[in-house]
C-alpha positions as CSV (number, residue, x, y, z in Angstrom):
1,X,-4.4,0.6,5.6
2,X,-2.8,-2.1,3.8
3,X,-0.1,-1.2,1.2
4,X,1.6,-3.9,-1.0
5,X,5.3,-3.1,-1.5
6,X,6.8,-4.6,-5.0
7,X,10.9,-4.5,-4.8
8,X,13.0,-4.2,-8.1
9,X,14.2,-7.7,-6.8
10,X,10.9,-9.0,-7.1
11,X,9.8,-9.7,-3.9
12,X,6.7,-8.4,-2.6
13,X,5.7,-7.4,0.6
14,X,2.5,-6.1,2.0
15,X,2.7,-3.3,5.4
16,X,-0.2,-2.4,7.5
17,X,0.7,0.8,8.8
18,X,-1.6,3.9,10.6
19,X,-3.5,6.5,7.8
20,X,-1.5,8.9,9.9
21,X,1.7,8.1,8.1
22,X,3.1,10.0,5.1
23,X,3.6,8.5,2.3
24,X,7.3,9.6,1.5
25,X,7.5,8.4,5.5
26,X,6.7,5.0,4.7
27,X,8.3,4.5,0.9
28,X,11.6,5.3,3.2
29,X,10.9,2.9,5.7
30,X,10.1,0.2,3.1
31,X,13.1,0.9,1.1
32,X,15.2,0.5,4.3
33,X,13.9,-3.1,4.8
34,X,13.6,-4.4,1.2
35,X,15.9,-2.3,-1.0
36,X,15.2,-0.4,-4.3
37,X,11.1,-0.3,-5.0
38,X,9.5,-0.9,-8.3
39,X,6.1,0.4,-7.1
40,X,3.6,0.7,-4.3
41,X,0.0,-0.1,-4.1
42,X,-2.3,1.5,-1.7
43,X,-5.9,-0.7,-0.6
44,X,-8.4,1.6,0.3
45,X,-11.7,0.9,1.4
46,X,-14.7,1.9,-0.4
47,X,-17.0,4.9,1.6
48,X,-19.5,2.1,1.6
49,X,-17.5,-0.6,3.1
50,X,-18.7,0.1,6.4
51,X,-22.3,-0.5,5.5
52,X,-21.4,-4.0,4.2
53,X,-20.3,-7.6,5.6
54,X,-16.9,-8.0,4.8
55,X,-17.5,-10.8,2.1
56,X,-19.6,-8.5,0.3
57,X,-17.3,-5.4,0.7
58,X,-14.6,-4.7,-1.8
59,X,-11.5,-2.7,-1.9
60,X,-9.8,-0.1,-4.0
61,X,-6.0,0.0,-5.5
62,X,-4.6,3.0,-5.7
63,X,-1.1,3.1,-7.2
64,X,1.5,5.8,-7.0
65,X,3.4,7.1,-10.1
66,X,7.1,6.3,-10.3
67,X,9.5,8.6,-9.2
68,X,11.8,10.1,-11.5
């Protein structure tokens, strides 16, 4: 799964990391290597994706609220 990573410092990262992992697992992890985090976006494929070429598939954005 890909999961793009945008720091309060502005830079932006993206992770590939296993479905397996929790969330609050990785948001730790990415905090450790870039610092404070503004938000996280996380690319899911579509259920169809698999039936399609991968210039015709398209992917989903799922973003987490902030934590307060």
């Amino acid at each position: 799964m890909k999961i793009l990573v945008n720091f309060k410092s502005g830079f932006k990262q993206i992770f590939i990391v296993p479905k397996s992992m929790l969330a609050v697992e990785f948001r730790n992890m990415a905090k450790e290597i870039g610092g404070k985090i503004d938000s996280i976006e996380f690319s899911l494929p579509t259920r169809r994706q698999s039936n399609y070429s991968k210039s015709e598939s398209s992917e989903r954005i799922v973003r987490l609220p902030e934590r307060r």
